[in-house]
LUMKE-726271 format. One record per atom (N, C-alpha, C): x, y, z; residue in one letter. Coordinates in pm, whole numbers, padded with zeros to 5 digits, always signed. Example, Ala and Ser with C-alpha at 12.3 -4.5 7.8 and 13.67 -1.06 7.14 Angstrom:
// LUMKE-726271
+01319-00569+00780A/+01230-00450+00780A/+01320-00330+00780A/+01285-00225+00708S/+01367-00106+00714S/+01290+00003+00787S/
//
This chain:
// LUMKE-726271
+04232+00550-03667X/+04260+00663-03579X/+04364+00625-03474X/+04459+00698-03399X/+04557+00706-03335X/+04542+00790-03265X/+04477+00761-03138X/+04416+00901-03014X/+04526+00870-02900X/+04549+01007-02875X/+04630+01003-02747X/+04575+01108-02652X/+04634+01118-02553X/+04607+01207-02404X/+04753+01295-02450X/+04689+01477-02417X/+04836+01534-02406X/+04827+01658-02343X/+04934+01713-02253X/+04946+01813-02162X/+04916+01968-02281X/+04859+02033-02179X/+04825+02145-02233X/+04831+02294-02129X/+04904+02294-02074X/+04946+02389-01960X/+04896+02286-01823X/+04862+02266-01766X/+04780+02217-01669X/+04714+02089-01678X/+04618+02138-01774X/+04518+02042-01854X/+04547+01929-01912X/+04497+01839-01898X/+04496+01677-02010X/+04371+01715-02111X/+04443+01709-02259X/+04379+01704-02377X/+04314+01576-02441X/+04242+01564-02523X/+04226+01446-02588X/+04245+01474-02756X/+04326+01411-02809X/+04370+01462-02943X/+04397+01334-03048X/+04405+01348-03172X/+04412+01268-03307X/+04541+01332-03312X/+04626+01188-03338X/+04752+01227-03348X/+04710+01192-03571X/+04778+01309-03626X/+04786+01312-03738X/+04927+01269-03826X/+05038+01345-03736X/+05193+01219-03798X/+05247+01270-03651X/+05401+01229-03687X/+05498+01225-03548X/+05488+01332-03495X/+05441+01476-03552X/+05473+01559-03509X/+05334+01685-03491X/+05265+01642-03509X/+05142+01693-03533X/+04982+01598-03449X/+04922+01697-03341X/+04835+01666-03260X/+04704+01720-03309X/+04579+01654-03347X/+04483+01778-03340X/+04395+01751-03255X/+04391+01864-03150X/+04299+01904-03041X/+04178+01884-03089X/+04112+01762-03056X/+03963+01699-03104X/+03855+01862-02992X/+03890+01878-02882X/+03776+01959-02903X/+03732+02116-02908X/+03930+02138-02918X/+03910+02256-03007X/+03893+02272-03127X/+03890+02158-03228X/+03864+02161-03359X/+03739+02171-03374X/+03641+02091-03243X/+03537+02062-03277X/+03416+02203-03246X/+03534+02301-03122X/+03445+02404-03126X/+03486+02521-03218X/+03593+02558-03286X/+03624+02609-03432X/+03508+02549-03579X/+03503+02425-03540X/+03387+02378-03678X/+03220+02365-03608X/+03215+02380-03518X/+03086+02360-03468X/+03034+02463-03371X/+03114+02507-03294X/+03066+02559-03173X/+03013+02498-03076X/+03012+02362-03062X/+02983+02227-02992X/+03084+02174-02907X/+03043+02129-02757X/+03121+02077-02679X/+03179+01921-02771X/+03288+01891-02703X/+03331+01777-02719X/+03384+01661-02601X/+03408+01538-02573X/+03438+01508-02488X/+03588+01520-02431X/+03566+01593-02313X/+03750+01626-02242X/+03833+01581-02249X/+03815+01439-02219X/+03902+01289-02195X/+03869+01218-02290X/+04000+01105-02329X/+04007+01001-02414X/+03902+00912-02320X/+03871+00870-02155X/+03792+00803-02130X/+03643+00849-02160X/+03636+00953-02102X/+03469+01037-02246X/+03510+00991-02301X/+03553+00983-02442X/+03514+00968-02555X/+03460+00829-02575X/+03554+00770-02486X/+03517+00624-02543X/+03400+00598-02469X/+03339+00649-02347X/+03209+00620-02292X/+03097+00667-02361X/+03145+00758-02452X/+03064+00851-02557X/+02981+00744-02680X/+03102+00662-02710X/+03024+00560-02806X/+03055+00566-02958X/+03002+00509-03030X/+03050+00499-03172X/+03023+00676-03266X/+02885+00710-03175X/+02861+00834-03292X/+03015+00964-03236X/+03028+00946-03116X/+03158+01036-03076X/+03226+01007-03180X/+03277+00887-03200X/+03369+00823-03242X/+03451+00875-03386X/+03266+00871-03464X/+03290+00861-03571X/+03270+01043-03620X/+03240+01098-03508X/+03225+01285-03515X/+03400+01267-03516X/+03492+01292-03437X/+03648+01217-03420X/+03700+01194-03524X/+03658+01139-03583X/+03715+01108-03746X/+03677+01230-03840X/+03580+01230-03838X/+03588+01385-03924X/+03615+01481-03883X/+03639+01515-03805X/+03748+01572-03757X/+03863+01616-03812X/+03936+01477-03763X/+04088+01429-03820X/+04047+01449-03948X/+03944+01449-04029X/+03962+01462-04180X/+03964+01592-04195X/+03903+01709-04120X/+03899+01849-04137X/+04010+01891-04125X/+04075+01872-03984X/+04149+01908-03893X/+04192+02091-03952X/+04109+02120-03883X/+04156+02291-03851X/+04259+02344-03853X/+04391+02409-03884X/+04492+02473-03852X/+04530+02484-03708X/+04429+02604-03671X/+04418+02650-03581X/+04433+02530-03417X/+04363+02461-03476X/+04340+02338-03371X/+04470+02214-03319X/+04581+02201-03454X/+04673+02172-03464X/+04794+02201-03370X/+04853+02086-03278X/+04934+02121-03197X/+05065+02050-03248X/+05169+02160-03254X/+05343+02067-03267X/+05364+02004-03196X/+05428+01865-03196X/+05482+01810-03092X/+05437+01832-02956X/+05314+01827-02904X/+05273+01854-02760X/+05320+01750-02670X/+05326+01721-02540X/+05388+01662-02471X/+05277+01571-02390X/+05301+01418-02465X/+05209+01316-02464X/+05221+01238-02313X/+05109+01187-02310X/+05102+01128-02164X/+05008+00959-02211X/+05033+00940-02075X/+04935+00791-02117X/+04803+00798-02187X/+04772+00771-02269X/+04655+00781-02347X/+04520+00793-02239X/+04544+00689-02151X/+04457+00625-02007X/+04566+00703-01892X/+04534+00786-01831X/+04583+00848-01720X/+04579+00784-01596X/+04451+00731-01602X/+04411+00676-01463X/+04304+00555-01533X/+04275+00483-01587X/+04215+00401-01640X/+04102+00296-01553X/+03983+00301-01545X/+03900+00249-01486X/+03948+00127-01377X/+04006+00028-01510X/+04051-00084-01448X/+04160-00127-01555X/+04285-00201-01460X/+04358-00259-01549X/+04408-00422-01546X/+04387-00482-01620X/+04395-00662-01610X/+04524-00694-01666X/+04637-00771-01548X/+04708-00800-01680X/+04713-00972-01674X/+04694-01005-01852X/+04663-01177-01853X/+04791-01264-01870X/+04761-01379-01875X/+04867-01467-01931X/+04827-01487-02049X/+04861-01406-02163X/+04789-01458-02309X/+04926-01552-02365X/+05029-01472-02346X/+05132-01586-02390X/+05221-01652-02299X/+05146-01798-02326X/+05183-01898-02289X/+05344-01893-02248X/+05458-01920-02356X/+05560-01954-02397X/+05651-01870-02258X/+05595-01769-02255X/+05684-01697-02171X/+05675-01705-02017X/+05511-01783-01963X/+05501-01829-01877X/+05570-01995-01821X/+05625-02050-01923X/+05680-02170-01954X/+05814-02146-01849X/+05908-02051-01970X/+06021-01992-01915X/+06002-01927-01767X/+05940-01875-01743X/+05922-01767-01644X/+05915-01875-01525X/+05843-01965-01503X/+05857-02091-01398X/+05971-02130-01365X/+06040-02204-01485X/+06173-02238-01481X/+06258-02140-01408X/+06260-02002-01438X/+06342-01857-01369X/+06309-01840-01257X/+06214-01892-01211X/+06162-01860-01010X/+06240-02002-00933X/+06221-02119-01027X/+06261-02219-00967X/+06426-02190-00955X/+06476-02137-01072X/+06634-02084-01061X/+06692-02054-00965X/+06599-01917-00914X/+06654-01828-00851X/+06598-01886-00681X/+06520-01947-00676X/+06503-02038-00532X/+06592-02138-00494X/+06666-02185-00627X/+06799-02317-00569X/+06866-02229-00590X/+06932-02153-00574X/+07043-02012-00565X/+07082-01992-00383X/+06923-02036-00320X/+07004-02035-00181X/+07014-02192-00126X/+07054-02247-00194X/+07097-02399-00107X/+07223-02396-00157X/+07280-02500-00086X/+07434-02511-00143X/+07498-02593-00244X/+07401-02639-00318X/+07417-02704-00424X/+07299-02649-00533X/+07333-02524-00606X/+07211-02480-00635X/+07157-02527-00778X/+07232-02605-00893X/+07206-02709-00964X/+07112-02856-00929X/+07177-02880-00844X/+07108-03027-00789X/+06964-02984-00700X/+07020-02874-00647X/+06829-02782-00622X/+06742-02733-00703X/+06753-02716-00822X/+06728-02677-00939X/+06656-02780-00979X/+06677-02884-01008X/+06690-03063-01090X/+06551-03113-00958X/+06610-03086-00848X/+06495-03069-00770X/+06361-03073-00773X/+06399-02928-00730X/+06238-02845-00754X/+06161-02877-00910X/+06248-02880-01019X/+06157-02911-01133X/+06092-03066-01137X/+06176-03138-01030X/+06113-03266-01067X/+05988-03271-00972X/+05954-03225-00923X/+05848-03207-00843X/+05699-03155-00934X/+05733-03111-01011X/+05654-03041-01133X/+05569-02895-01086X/+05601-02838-00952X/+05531-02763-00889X/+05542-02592-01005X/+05688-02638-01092X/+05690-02539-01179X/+05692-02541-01295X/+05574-02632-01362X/+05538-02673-01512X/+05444-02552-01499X/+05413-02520-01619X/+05294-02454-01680X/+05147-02500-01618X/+05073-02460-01530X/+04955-02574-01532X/+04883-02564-01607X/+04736-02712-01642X/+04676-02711-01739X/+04566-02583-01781X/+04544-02539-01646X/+04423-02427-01635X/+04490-02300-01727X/+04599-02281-01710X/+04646-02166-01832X/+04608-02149-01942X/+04605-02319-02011X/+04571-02369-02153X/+04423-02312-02148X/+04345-02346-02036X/+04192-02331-02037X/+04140-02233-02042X/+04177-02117-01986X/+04125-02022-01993X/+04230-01879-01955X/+04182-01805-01942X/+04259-01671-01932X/+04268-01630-01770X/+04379-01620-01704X/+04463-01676-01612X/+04493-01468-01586X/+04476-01368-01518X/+04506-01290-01524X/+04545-01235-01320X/+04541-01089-01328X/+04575-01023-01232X/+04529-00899-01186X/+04453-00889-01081X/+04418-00680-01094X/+04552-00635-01067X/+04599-00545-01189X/+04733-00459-01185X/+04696-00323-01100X/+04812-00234-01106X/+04767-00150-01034X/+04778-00026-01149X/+04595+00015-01164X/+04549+00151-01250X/+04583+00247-01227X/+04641+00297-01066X/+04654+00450-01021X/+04813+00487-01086X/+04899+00443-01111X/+05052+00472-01104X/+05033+00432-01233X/+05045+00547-01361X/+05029+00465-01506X/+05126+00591-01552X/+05224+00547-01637X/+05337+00659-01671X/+05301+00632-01834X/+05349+00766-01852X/+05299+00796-02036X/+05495+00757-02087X/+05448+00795-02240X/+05609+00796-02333X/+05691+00952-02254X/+05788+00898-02243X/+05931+00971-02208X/+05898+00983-02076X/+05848+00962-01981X/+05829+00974-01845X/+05950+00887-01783X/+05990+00969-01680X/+06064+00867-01593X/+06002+00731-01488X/+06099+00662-01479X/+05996+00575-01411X/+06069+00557-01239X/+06036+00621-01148X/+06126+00583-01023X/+06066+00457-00988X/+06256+00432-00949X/+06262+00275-00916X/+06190+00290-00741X/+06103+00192-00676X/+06161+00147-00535X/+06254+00145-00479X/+06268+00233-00325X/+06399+00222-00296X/+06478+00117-00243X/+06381-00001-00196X/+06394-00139-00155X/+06435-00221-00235X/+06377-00183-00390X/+06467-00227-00476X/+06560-00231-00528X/+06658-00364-00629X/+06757-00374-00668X/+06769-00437-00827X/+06625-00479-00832X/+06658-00545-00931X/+06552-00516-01025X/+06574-00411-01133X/+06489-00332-01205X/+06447-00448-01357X/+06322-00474-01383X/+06299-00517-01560X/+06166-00452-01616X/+06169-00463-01744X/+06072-00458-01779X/+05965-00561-01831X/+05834-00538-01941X/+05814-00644-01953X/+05720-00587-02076X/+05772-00681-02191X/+05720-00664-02338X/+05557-00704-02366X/+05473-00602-02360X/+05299-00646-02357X/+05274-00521-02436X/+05149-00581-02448X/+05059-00445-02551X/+04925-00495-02454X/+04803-00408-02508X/+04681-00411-02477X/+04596-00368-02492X/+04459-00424-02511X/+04356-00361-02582X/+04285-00281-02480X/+04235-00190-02562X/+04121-00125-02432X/+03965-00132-02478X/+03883-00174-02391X/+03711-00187-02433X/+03676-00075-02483X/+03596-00084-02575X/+03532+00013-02614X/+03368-00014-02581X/+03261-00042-02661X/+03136-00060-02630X/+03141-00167-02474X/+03105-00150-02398X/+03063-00234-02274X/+02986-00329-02327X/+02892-00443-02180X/+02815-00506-02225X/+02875-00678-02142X/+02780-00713-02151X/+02741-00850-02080X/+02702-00972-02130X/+02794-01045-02084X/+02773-01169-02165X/+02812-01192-02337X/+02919-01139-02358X/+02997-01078-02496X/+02996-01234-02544X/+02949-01264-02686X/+02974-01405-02715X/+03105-01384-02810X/+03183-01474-02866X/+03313-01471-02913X/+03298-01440-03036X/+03188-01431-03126X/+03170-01374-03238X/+03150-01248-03234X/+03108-01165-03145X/+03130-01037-03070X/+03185-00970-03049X/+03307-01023-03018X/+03383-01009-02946X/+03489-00870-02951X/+03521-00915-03087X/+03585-00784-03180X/+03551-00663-03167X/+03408-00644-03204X/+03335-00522-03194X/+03377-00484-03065X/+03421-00503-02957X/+03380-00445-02854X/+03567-00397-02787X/+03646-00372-02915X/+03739-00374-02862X/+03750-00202-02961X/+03810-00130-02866X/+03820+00024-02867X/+03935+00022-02969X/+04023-00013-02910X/+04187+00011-02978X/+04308-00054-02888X/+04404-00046-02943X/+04528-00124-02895X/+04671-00030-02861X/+04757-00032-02754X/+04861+00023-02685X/+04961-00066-02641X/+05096-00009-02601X/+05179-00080-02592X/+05185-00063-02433X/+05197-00175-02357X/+05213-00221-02201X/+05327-00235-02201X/+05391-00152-02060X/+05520-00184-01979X/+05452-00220-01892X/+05472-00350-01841X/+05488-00399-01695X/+05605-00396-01608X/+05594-00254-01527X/+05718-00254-01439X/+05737-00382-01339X/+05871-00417-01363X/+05885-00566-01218X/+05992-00529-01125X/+05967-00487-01027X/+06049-00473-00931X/+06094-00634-00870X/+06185-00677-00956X/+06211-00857-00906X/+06247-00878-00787X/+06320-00807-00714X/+06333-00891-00577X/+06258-00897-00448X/+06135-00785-00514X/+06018-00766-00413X/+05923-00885-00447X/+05917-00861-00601X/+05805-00969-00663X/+05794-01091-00619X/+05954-01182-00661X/+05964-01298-00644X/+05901-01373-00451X/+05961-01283-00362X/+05947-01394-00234X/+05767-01428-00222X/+05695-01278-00285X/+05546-01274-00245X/+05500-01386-00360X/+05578-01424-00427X/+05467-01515-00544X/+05522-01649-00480X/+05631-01661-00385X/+05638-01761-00342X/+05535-01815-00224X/+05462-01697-00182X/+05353-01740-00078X/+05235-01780-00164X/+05216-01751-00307X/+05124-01763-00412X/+05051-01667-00386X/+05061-01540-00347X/+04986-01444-00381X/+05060-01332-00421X/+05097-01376-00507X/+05219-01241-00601X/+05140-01186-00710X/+05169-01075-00787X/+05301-01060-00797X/+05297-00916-00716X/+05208-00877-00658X/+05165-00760-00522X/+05291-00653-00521X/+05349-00633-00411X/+05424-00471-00429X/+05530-00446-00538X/+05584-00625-00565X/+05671-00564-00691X/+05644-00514-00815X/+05500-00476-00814X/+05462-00428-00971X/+05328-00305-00895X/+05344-00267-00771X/+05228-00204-00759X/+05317-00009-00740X/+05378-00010-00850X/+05452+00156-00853X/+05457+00225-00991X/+05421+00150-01109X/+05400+00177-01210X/+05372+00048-01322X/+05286+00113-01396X/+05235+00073-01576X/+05271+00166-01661X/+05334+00115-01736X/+05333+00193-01870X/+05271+00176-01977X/+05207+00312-01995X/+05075+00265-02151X/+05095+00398-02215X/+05096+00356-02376X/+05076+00440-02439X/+05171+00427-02603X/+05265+00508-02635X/+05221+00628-02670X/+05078+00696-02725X/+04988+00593-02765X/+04887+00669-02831X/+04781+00469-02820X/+04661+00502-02845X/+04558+00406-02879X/+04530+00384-03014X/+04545+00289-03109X/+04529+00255-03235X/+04391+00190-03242X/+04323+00264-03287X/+04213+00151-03329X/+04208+00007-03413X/+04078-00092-03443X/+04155-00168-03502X/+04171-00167-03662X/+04098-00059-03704X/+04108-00091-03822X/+04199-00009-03866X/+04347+00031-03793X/+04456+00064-03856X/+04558-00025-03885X/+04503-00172-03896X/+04572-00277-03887X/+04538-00342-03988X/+04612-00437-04070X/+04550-00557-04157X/+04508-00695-04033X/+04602-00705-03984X/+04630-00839-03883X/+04671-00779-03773X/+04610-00737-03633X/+04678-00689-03513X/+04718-00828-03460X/+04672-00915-03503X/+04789-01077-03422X/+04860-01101-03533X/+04983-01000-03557X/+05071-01061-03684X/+05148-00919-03657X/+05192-00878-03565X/+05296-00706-03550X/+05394-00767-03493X/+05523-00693-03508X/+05634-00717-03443X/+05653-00640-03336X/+05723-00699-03249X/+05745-00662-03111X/+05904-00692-03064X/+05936-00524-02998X/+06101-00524-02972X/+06091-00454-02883X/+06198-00453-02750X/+06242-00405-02681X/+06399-00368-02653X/+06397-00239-02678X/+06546-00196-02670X/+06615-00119-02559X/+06747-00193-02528X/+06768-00110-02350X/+06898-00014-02396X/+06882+00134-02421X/+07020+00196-02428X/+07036+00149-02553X/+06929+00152-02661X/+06948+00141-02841X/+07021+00012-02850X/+07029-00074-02709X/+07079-00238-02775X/+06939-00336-02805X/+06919-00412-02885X/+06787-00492-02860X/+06836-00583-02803X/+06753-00570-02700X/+06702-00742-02601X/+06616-00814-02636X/+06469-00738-02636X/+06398-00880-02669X/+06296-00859-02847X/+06273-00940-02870X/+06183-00944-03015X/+06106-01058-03040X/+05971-01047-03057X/+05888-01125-03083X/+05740-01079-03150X/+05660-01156-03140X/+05569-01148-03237X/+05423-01144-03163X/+05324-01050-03230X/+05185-01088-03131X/+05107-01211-03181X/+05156-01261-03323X/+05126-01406-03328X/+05109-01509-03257X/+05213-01523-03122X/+05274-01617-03096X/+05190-01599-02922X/+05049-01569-02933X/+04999-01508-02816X/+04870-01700-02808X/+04873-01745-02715X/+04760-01847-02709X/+04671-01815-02716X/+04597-01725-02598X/+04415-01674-02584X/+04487-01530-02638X/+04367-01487-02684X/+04377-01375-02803X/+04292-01269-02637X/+04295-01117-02712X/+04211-01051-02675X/+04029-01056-02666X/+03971-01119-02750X/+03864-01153-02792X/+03832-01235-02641X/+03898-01371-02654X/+03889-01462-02532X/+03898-01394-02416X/+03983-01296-02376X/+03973-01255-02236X/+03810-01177-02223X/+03796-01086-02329X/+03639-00999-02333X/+03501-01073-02305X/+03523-01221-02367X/+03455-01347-02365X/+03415-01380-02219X/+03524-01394-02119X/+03575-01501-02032X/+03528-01358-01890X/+03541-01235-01899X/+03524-01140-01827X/+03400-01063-01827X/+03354-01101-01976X/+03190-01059-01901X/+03085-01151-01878X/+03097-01263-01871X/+03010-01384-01889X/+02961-01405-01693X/+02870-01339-01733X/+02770-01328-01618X/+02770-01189-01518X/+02864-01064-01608X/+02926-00961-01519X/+02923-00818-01661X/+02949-00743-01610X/+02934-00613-01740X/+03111-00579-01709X/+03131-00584-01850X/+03248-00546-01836X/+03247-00336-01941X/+03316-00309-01864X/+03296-00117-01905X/+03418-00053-01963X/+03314+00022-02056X/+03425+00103-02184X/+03533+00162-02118X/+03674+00165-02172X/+03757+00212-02127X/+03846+00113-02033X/+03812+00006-02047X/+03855-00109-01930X/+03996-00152-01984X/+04119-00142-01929X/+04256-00175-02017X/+04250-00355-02045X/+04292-00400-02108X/+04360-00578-02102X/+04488-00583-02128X/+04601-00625-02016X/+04702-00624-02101X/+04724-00807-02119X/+04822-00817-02220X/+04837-00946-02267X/+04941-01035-02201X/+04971-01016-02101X/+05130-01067-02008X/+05233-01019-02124X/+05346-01141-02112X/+05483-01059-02170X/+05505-01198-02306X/+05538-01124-02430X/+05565-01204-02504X/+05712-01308-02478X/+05746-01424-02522X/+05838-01488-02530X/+05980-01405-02521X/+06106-01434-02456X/+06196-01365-02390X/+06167-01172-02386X/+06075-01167-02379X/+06047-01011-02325X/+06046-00962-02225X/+06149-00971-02150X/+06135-00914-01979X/+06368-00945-02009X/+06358-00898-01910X/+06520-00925-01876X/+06527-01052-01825X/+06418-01062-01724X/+06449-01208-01644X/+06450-01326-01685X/+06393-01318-01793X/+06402-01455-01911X/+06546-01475-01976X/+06588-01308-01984X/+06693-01299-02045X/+06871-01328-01956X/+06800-01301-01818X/+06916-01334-01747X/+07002-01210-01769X/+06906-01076-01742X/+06950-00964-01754X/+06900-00816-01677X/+06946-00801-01620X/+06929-00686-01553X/+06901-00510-01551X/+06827-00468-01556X/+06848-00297-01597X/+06937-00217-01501X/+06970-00108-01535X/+07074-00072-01412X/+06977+00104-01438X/+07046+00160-01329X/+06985+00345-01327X/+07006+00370-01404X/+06922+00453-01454X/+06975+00524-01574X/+06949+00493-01699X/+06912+00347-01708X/+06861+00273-01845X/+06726+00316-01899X/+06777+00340-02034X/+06682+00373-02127X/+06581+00270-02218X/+06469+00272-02222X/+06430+00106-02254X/+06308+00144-02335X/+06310+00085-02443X/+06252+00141-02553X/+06138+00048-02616X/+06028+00028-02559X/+05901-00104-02642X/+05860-00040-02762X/+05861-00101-02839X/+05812-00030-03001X/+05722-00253-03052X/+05629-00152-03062X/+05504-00228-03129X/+05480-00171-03318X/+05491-00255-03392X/+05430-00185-03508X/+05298-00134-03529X/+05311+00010-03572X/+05150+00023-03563X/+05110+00111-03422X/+05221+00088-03329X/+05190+00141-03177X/+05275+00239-03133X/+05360+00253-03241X/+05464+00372-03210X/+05604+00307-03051X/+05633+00445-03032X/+05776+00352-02885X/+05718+00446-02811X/+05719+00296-02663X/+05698+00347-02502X/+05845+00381-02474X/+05891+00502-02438X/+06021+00512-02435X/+06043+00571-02281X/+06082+00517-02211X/+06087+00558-02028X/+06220+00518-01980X/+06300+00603-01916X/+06420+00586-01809X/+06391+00552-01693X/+06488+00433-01623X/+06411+00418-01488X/+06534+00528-01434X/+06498+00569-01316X/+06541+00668-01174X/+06539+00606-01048X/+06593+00631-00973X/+06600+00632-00810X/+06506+00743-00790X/+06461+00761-00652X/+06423+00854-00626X/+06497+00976-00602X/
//
């Protein structure tokens, strides 16, 4: 199944997307075949539980005429999403990403090479070991979550616009103390994450070590739609691209992720309840952001995450 959130005059729908162009209104189908309420929200549903779930699917197997929407105008699957985590699952890009802060900090001395050579020999910007150990994350900010084709306004303090190549699972069954053989079950479905980075806000606050705070607290991007998992053979084996203005920048793989989704579900309820509908995003795959890339977005840029299987987060950034 492939559920998304979608405008309906006013209203947020919850719907089975059936192909590119075709929505079916789960609970107007469901009161055309039943005369039975259904749940409003994609977060109902998923608090609803497996028998919702699997009413949802037959559904989508009926799917009504009548109930059938063209091309409706999609929004974040998660509008406002309980809670949103985003982790360091891949390593590789946290590697790089050290090296790029230490960069851009010998940039103000006057020898900004030999400051460079510096600061790395100090090792203050290796990878540390605790990354390897466990799942290393962040409370993002849930309220500011932009759907596919939404604009994204930049900060006006800002100058230096990126994005950042992630996907993420969302909980489905809750529950406490999830053991890793478990683990699976308890995962709803999977979406593609923009992590907006406002870089020149980001960087000075992570230099006090409590970053990455206002430069990412104005938007998330999630969506186009939630894949469950069994629309997948291998969800750690999809390709992953990001395109700015139909050029590709970055491409990589969800293979290439260290702690999996499973491990974070593991590591977050172990002694705590973690609740349906809860986002995870995975940090940013290997050169997936500009700043790895030594590249910049400018107004106006069009920037395109396409996940296989996850359809394209497609958003313009704006000024205000």
């Amino acid at each position: 199944m492939r559920y998304v959130t979608f405008q309906d005059g006013a209203a947020e729908r919850v719907g089975a997307l059936l192909s590119d162009e075709a929505v079916l209104d789960l609970a107007e189908a469901e009161r055309i075949l039943s005369g039975r309420t259904f749940p409003a929200t994609l977060q109902a549903l998923i608090e609803a539980g497996p028998a919702a779930w699997d009413q949802a699917r037959a559904l989508a197997a009926r799917a009504p005429s009548q109930a059938v929407q063209a091309a409706p105008r999609l929004l974040a699957p998660l509008t406002r999403p309980i809670r949103l985590r985003d982790c360091s699952l891949f390593l590789e890009h946290m590697e790089v990403a050290f090296r790029g802060i230490a960069r851009v900090a010998a940039q103000k001395e006057a020898d900004p090479e030999a400051a460079y050579r510096a600061l790395i020999a100090t090792g203050a910007y290796d990878l540390k070991p605790i990354y390897r150990a466990q799942v290393i994350y962040y409370n993002a900010d849930h309220l500011h979550v932009v759907g596919p084709e939404a604009d994204v306004v930049w900060p006006s303090q800002s100058d230096w616009m990126d994005y950042e190549l992630e996907w993420a699972c969302v909980v489905g069954p809750g529950g406490r103390d999830i053991t890793r053989s478990d683990a699976a079950s308890h995962i709803f479905g999977f979406t593609i994450f923009n992590d907006w980075s406002a870089r020149d806000i980001q960087l000075p606050i992570m230099e006090a070590n409590l970053g990455p705070g206002e430069g990412k607290d104005f938007a998330n991007g999630l969506g186009p739609w939630i894949a469950t998992p069994d629309e997948f053979d291998d969800p750690y084996a999809l390709c992953m691209t990001a395109k700015v203005n139909g050029e590709l920048w970055s491409q990589g793989s969800t293979a290439s992720m260290h702690h999996r989704f499973e491990d974070a579900i593991v590591q977050f309820s172990r002694e705590r309840t973690l609740f349906p509908g809860e986002v995870i995003g995975s940090g940013t795959v290997l050169s997936g952001c500009g700043f790895e890339l030594g590249r910049r977005l400018s107004c106006g840029d069009l920037v395109e995450l396409s996940i296989e299987g996850l359809g394209v987060l497609r958003n313009r950034v704006i000024r205000p």
